[in-house]
C-alpha positions as CSV (number, residue, x, y, z in Angstrom):
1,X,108.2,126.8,116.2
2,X,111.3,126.2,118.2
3,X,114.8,127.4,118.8
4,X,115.8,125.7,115.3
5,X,113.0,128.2,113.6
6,X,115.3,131.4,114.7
7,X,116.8,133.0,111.5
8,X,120.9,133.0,111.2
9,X,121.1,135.9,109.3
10,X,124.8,137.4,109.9
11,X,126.8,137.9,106.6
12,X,128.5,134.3,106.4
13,X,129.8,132.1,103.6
14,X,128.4,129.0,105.1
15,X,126.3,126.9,102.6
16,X,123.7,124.8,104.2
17,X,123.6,121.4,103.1
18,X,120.7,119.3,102.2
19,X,119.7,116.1,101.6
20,X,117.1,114.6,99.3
21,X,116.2,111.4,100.2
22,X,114.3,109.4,97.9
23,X,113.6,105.8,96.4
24,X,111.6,104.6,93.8
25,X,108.3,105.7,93.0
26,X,108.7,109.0,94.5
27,X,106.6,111.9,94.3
28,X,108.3,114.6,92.1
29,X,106.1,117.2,92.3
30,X,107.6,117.6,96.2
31,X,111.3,117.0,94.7
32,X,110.9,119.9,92.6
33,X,109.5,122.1,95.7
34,X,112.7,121.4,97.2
35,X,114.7,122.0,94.6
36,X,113.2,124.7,92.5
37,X,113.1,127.2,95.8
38,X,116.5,126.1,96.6
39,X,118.0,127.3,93.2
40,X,116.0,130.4,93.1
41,X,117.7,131.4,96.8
42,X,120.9,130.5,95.1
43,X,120.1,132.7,92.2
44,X,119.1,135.8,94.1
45,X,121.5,136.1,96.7
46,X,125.5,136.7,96.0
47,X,126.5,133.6,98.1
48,X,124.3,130.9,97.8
49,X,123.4,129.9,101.2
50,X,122.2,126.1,99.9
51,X,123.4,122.9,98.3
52,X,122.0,120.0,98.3
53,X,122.2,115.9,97.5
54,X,120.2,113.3,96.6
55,X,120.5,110.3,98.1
56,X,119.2,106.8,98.3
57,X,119.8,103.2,100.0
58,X,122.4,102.1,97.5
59,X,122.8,105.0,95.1
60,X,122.6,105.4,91.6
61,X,119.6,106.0,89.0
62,X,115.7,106.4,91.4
63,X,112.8,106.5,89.2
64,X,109.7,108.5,90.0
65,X,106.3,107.0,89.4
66,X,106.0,109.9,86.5
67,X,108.9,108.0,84.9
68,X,111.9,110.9,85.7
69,X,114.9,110.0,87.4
70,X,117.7,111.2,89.7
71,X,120.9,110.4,90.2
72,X,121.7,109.8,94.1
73,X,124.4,108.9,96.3
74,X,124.1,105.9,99.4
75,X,122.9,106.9,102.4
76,X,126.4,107.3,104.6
77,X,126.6,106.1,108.5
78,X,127.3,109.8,109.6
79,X,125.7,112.5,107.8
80,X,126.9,115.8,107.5
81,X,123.9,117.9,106.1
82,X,121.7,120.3,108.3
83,X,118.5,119.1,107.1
84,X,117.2,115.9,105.2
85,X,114.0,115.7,103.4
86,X,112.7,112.3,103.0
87,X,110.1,112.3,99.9
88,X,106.9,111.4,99.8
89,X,106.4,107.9,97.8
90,X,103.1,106.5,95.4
91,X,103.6,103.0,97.3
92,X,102.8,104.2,100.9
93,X,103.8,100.8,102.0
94,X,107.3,100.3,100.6
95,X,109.7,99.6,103.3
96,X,112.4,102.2,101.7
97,X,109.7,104.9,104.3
98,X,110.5,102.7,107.0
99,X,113.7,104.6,107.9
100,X,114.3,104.8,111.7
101,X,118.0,104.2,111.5
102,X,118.8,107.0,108.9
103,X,116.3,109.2,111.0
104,X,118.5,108.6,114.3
105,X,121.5,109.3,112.3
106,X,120.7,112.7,110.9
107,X,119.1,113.7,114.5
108,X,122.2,112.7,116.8
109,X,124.4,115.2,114.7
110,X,121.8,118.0,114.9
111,X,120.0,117.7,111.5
112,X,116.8,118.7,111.4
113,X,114.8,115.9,109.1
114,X,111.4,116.9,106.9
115,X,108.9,113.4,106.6
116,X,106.6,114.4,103.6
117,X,103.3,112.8,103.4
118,X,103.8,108.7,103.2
119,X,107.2,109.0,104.8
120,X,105.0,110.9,107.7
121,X,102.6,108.1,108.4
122,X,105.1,105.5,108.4
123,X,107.0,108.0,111.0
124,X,103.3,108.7,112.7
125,X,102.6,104.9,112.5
126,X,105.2,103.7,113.9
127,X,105.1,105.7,117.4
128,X,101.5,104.9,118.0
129,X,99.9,106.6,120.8
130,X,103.1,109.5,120.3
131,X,102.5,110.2,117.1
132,X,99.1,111.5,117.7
133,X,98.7,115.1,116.3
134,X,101.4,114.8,114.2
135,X,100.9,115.4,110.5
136,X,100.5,113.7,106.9
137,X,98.6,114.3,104.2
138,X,94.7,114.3,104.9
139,X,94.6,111.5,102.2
140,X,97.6,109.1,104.1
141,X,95.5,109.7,107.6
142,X,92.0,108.3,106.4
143,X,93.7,105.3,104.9
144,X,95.3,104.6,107.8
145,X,91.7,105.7,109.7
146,X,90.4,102.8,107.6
147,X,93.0,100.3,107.9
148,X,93.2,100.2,111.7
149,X,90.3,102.0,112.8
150,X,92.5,104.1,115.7
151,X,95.0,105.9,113.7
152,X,94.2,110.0,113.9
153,X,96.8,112.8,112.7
154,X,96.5,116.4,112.6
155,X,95.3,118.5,109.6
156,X,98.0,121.3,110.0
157,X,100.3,121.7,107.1
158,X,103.1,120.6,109.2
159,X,104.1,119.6,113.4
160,X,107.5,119.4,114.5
161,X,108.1,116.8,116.9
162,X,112.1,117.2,118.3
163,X,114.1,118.1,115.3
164,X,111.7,115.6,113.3
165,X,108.7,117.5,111.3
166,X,106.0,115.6,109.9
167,X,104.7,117.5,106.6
168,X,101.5,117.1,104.5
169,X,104.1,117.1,101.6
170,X,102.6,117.4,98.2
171,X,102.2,121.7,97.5
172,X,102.7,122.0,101.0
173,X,106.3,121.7,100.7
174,X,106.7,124.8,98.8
175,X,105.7,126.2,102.2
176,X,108.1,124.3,104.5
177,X,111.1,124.8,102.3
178,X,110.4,128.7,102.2
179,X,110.3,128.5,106.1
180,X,113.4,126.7,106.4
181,X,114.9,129.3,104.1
182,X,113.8,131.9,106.6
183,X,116.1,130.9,108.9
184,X,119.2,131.7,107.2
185,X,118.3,134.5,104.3
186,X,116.4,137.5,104.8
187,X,112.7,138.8,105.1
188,X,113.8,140.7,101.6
189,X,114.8,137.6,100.0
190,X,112.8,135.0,101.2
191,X,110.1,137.5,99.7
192,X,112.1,137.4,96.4
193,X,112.2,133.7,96.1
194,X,108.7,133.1,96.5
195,X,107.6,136.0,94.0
196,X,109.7,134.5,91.1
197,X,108.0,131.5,92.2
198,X,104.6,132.9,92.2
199,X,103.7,131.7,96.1
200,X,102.1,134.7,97.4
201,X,101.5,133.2,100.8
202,X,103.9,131.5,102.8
203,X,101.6,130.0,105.0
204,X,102.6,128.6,108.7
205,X,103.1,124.7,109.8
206,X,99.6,125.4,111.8
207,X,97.6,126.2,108.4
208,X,94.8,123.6,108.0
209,X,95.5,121.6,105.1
210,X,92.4,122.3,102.7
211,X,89.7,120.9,101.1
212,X,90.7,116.8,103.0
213,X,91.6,119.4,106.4
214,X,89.5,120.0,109.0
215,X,88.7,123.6,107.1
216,X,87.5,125.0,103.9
217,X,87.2,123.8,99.8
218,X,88.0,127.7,99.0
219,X,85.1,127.7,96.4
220,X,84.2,131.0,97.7
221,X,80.9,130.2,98.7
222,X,80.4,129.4,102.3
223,X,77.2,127.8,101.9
224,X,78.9,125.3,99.0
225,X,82.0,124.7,101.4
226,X,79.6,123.8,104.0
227,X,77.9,121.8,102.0
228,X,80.8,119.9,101.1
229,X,82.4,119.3,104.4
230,X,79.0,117.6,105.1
231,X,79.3,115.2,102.3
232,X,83.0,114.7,103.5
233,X,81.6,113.8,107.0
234,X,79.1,111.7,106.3
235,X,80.6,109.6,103.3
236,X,79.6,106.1,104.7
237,X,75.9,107.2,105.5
238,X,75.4,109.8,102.9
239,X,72.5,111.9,103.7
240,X,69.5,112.8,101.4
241,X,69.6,116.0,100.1
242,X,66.7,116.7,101.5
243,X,69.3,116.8,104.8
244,X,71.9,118.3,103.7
245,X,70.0,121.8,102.8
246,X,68.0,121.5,106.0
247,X,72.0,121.5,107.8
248,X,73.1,124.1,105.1
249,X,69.9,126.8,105.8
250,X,68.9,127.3,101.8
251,X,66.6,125.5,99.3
252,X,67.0,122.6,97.2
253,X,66.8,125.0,94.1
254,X,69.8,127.0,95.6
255,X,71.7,124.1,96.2
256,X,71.4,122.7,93.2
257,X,72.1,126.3,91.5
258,X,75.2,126.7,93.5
259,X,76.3,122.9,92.6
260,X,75.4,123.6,88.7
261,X,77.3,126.9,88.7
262,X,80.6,126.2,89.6
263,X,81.0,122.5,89.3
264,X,78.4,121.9,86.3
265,X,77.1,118.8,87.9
266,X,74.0,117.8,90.4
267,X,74.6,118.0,94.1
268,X,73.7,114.6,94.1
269,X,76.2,113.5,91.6
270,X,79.1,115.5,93.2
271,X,78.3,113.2,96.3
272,X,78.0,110.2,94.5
273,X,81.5,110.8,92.5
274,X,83.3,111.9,96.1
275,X,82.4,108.5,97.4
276,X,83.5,106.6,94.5
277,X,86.8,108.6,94.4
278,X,86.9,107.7,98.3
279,X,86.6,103.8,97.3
280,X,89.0,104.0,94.2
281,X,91.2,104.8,97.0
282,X,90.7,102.4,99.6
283,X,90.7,100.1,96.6
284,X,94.2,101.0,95.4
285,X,95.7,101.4,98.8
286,X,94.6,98.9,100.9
287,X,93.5,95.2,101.7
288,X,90.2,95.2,102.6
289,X,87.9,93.2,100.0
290,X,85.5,95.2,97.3
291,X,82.6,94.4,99.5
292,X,83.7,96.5,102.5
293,X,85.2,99.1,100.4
294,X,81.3,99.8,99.0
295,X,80.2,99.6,102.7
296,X,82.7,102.1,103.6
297,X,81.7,104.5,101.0
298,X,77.9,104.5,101.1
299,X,77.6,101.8,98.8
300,X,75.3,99.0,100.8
301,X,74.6,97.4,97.4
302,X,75.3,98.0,93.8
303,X,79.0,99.6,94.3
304,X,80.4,97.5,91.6
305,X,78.2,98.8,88.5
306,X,78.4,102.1,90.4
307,X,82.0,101.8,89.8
308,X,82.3,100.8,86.8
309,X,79.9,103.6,85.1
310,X,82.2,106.0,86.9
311,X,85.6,104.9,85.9
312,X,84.9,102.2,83.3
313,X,86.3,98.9,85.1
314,X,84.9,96.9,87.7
315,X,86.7,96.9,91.5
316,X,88.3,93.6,90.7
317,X,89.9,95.2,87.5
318,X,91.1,97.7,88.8
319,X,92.5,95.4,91.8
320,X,94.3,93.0,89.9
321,X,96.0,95.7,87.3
322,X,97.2,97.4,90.6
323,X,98.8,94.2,91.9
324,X,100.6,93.7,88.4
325,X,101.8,97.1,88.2
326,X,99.5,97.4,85.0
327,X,97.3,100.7,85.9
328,X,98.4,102.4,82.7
329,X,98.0,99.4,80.7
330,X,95.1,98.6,77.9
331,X,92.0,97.5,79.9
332,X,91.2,94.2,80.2
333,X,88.3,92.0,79.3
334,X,85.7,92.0,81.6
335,X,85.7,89.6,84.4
336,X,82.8,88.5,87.0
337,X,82.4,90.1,89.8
């Protein structure tokens, strides 16, 4: 952490201001991070030390893709807060990420601006080579794995790069809020605020994100974690299982124990649904044709009816109701493949 990280605890009426920036089809559950440990600080502490605004590129009404809405004010040429979030967004390629202007703005007056997940890889994306190590969401850094074939980001929770930090977003900005907050309330308080909201780890920018990180599923059981990060490895040439207890050190029987126990399903199938979940990805959130995505996921042949036993639809489907902003609409006939 750097200079910025230093708390400013001296009695003082200041109110730190924040801004919220957002446009349609943003993610709420990181909104409400933001917002829900900013009023608890307010609520705890005689002076509350935070306000914030949400704003957008022309103001007014922003819909969320969970269809709730807030009511924001334009972005202005000269900022005044002392920190900016920009959220996270379900359409990781809407230009409203692409935001170097507004970043430059907030930065030249000593703001201190928060990317969250899909605002992060645009941010990541955009330096190239520099943006190496920096950090997004697990899920953001393999599409973009996939898309270009060089793109690699860093698996901590967080990086800060100047007075720009790249965030996983998503639960993880429960975390970065409640570090910000330790810079200008105290150890007591910041403890306060994240009992009432039942975070009983505030865990560092440097934390692995889990499960998609480079560490841990937090099943408790290191030999299923293991197991798992194999199948996560190896998702384009899946491995018999035959392999993957021979890497894991236990029996068949055990494995398929462990698998049955806590996840009521076949090692096999576990594997065979994490792929598919893989290429309903890829197939929402990026270009590359239905054919590739089943090469990409271990799928050589068959991926189609694969898919469709899985989530009911075939690839194309899916596709096309994505295309026509239709996903929640009643499924369509069948078409060929």
């Amino acid at each position: 952490m750097n200079s910025r990280s230093k708390p400013d605890l001296k009695p003082t009426s200041r109110c730190w201001q924040i801004d919220i920036v957002v446009a349609d089809g943003f993610v709420l559950l990181e909104v409400a991070a933001i917002v829900d440990a900013l009023r608890v600080a307010n609520r705890i502490i005689a002076q509350p030390p935070f306000s914030w605004t949400y704003r957008s590129a022309k103001g007014g009404m922003i819909e969320s893709r969970c269809e709730a809405f807030v009511n924001s004010q334009p972005f202005v040429d000269r900022p005044t807060a002392d920190y900016a979030f920009v959220i996270g967004n379900s359409d990781p390629d809407t230009p409203a990420l692409s935001l170097p202007g507004l970043i430059s703005a907030y930065t030249y007056r000593n703001a201190q601006v928060f990317l969250l997940a899909e605002a992060a890889s645009r941010y990541i994306q955009d330096r190239g080579d520099k943006g190496v190590h920096l950090s997004t969401h697990w899920e953001n850094s393999a599409l973009l794995r996939e898309r270009s074939g060089l793109f690699e980001a860093g698996t901590a929770l967080a990086s800060e790069d100047g007075p720009v930090v790249t965030c996983a977003g998503m639960g993880a900005t429960v975390d970065v809020v409640l570090s910000l907050m330790g810079r200008h309330i105290s150890p007591a308080a910041l403890v306060t605020v994240a009992n009432v909201l039942l975070h009983d780890n505030i865990r560092d920018f440097s934390t692995r994100q889990p499960f998609g990180g480079a560490r841990g599923t937090a099943t408790g059981d290191t030999d299923l974690d293991h197991c798992i990060r194999i199948m996560q490895d190896n998702i384009e040439d899946p491995l018999p299982i035959s392999e993957l207890v021979a890497q894991v050190g236990i029996s068949a029987r055990s494995l398929e124990r462990k698998f049955k126990t806590r996840f009521a399903t076949t090692p096999n199938s576990f594997y065979r649904e994490m792929r598919l979940s893989k290429a309903n990805n890829l197939l929402l959130n990026t270009s590359l044709s239905v054919q590739e995505i089943g090469l990409a996921c271990g799928f050589p042949s068959g991926f189609s009816g694969q898919y469709k036993a899985q989530f009911g639809l075939t690839p194309l489907v899916v596709r096309k109701r994505r295309r026509s902003g239709g996903q929640g609409a009643t499924p369509d006939p069948e078409i060929g493949e």
